[in-house]
SEMAR-688042 format. One record per residue (C-alpha): x, y, z; residue number from 1. Coordinates in Angstrom, 1 decimal. Each point is the difference from the previous one (the first is absolute). Example, Ala and Ser with C-alpha at 12.3 -4.5 7.8 and 13.67 -1.06 7.14 Angstrom:
% residues 2
REC       xx       yy       zz   num
REC     12.3     -4.5      7.8     1
REC      1.4      3.4     -0.7     2
//
This chain:
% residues 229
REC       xx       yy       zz   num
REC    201.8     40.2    118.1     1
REC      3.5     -0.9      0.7     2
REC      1.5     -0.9     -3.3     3
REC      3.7     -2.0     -1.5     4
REC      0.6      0.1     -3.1     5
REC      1.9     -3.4     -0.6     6
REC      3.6      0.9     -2.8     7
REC      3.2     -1.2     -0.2     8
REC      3.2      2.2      1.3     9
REC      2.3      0.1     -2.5    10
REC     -2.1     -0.3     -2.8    11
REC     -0.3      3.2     -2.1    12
REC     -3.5     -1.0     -1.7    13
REC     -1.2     -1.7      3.2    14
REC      1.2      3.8      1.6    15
REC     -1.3      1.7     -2.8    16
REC     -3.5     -2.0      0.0    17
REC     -0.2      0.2      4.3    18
REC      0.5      3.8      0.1    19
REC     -3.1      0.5     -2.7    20
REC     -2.2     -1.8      1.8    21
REC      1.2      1.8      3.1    22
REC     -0.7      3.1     -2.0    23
REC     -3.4     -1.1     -0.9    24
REC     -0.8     -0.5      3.4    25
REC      0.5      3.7      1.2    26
REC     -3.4      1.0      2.1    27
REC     -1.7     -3.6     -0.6    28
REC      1.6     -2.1      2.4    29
REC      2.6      0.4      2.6    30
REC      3.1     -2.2     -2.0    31
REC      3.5     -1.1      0.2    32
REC      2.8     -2.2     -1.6    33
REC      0.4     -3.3      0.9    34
REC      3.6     -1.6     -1.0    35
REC     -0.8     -3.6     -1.5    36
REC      2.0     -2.9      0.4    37
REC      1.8     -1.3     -2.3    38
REC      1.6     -4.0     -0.8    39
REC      2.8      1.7      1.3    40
REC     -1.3      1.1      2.9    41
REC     -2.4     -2.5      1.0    42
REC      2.3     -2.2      2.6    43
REC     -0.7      2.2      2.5    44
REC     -3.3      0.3      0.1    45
REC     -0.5     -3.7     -0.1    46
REC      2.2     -0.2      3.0    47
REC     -2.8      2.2      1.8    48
REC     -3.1     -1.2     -2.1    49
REC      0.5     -4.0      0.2    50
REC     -3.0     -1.6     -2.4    51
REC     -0.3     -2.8     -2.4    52
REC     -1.4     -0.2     -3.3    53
REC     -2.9     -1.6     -0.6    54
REC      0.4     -3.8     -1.8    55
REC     -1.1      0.2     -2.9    56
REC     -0.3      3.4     -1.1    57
REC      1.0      2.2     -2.7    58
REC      3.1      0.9      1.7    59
REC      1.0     -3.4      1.0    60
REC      0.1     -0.7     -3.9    61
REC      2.0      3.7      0.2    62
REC      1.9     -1.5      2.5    63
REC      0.8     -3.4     -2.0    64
REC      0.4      1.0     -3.8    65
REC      1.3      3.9      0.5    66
REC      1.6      1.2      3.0    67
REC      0.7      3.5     -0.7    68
REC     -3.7      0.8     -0.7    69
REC     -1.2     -2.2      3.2    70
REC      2.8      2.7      1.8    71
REC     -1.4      2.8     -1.4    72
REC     -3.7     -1.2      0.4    73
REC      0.8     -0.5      4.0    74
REC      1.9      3.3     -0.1    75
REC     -3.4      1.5     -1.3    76
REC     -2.0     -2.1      2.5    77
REC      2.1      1.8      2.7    78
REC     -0.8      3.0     -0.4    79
REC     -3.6     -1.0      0.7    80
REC      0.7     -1.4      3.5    81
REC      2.2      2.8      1.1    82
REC     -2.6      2.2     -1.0    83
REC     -2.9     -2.3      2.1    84
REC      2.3      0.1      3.0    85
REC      0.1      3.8     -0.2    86
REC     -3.9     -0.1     -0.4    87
REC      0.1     -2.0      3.4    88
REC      2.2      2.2      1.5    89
REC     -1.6      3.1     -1.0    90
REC     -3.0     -1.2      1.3    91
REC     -2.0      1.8     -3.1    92
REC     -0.5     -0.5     -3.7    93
REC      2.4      0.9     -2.3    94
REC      0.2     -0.5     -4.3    95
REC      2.6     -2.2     -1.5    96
REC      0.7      1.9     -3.1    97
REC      2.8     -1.0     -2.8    98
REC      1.8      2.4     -1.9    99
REC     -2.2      0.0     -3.0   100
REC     -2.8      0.8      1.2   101
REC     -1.6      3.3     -0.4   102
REC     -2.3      1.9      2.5   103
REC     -3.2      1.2     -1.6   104
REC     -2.5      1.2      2.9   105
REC      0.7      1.1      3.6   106
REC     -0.5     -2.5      3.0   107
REC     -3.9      0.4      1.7   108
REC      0.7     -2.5      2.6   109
REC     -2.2     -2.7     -1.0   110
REC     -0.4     -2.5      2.5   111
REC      0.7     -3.2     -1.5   112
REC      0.4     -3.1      2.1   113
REC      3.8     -1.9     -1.2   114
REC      0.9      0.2     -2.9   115
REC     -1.0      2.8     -2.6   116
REC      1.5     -0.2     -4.0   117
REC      0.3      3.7     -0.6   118
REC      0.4     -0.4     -4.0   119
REC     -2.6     -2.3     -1.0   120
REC     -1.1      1.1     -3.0   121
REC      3.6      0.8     -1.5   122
REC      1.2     -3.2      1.2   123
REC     -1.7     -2.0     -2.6   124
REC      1.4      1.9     -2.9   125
REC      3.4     -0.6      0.6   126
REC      1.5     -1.7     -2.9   127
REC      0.3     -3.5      1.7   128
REC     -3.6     -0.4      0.3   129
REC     -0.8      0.9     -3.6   130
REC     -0.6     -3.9     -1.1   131
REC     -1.8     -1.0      3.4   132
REC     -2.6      3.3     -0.3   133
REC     -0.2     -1.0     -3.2   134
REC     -0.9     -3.6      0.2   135
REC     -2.3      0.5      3.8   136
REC     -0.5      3.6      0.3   137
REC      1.3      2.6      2.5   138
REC     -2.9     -0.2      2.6   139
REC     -2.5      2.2      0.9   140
REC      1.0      3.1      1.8   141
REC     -2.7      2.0      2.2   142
REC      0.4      3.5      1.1   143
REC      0.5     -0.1      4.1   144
REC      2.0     -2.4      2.1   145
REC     -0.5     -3.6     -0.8   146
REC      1.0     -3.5      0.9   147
REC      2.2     -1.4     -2.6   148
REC     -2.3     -3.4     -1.1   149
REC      0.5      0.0     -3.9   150
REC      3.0     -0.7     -1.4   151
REC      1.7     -1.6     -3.3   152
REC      2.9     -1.0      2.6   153
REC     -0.4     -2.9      1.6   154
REC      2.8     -1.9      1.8   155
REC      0.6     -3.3     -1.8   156
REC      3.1     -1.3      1.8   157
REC     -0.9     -3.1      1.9   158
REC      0.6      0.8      3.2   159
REC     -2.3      1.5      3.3   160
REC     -0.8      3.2     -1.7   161
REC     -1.6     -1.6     -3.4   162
REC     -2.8      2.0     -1.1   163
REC      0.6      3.0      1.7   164
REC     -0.5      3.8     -1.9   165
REC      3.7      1.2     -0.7   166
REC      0.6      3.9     -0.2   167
REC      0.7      1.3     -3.3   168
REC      3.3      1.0      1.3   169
REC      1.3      1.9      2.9   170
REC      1.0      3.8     -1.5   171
REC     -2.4      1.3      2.8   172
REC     -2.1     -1.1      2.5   173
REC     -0.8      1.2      4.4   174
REC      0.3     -2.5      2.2   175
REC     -1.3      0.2      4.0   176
REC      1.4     -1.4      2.7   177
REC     -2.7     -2.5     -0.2   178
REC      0.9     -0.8     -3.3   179
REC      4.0     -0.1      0.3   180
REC     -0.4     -2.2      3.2   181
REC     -1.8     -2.8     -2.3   182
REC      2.2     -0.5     -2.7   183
REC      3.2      0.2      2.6   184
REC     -1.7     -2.5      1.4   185
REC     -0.8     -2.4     -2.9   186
REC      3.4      0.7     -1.3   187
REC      1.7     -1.4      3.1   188
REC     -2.7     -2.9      0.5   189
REC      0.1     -0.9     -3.7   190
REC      3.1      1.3     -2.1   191
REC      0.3      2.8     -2.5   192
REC     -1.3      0.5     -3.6   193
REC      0.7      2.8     -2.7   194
REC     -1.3      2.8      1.2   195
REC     -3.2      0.8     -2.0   196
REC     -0.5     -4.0     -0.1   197
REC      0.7      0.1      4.1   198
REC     -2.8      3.2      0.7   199
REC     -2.8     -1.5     -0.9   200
REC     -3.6     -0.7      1.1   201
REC      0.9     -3.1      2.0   202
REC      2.3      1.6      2.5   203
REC     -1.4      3.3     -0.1   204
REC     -3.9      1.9     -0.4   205
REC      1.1      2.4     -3.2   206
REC     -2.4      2.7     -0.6   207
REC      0.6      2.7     -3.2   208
REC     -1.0      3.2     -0.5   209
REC     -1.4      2.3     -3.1   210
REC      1.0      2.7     -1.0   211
REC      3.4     -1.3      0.7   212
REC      2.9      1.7      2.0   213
REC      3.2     -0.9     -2.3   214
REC      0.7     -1.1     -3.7   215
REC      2.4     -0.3     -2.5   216
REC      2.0      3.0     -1.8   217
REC      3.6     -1.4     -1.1   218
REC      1.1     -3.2     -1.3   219
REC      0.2     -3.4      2.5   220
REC      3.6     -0.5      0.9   221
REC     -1.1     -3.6      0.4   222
REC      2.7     -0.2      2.7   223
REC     -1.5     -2.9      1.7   224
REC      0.8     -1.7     -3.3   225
REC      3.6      0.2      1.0   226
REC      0.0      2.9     -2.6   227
REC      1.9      3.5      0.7   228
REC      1.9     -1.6      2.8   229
//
């Protein structure tokens, strides 16, 4: 499978982080770097991807109490779209990697239908889900390729995608054509969201797989944070 692995040009850990996953790749799946956008950079690619955000929102309180992270939330977000468009244009699936991700087990071409999260059981250890896992639980994982129906992440926000299953971030995951063509779609008929808010069960079918494909070996740059930027 086609693969981008999503860093920051410029950056020496995002560098550093991108060429280790690239590394760890090697014989597993067929990968490449992808160069991010950054605040900086983001004008132009809103000139070619015009969308709004969605009202209310997490980013519209972004948007409202801290501009720079709502900038370097949408930057983030960007990368996503660009990506989708080249799913389209590529006319197969490809994996959306970012740069700290780790490749563990060699692509079998699994036919999965839109969306499949290619880290599922690391994705709930991450550090930021340590109070939530412990409070609900992480949920059930099942050897084999499943649809993603159990979740301690629903969205809350009071808007058109309330009570949809959020992904538990978005380090890596394949997307099809079929896939990538619904959330353009829903993006330009409704407005944007964070990204692992904005992929979610509403506006796409997201399916997971055990044993997984990627997982976690260095620290999180947490550059989405607006961190290391």
């Amino acid at each position: 499978m086609k693969s981008f692995i999503i860093y920051i040009k410029g950056n020496t850990k995002s560098e550093e982080y991108a060429n280790v996953c690239l590394d760890s790749c090697r014989d597993k799946f067929s990968a490449e770097l992808f160069e991010g956008v950054t605040p900086d950079t983001l004008k132009k690619y809103e000139e070619k991807y015009n969308f709004t955000r969605i009202i209310p929102s997490r980013v519209d309180h972004f948007y409202h109490e801290n501009q720079k992270l709502f900038h370097t939330k949408k930057s983030c977000f960007m990368n996503h779209v660009r990506l989708w468009h080249k799913c389209l244009d590529l006319n197969q699936p490809i994996a959306v990697i970012e740069q700290d991700s780790f490749c563990v087990r060699i692509w079998d071409n699994i036919q999965f239908d839109e969306l499949l999260i290619m880290n599922f059981t690391s994705a709930w250890k991450q550090k930021v889900f340590k109070h939530l896992i412990k409070n609900k639980g992480a949920p059930t994982t099942h050897l084999g390729l499943h649809e993603y129906t159990e979740s301690p992440l629903p969205y809350t926000k009071p808007n058109h995608l309330k009570g949809s299953l959020m992904m538990p971030g978005t380090a890596a995951y394949g997307i099809t054509p079929k896939g990538a063509k619904r959330l353009i779609d829903n993006l330009f008929k409704n407005g944007w969201e964070q990204s692992d808010y904005f992929i979610n069960t509403m506006n796409v079918k997201i399916q997971y797989i055990d044993p997984e494909y990627f997982t976690f070996k260095l620290p999180n740059l947490n550059m989405s944070h607006g961190k290391n930027t």
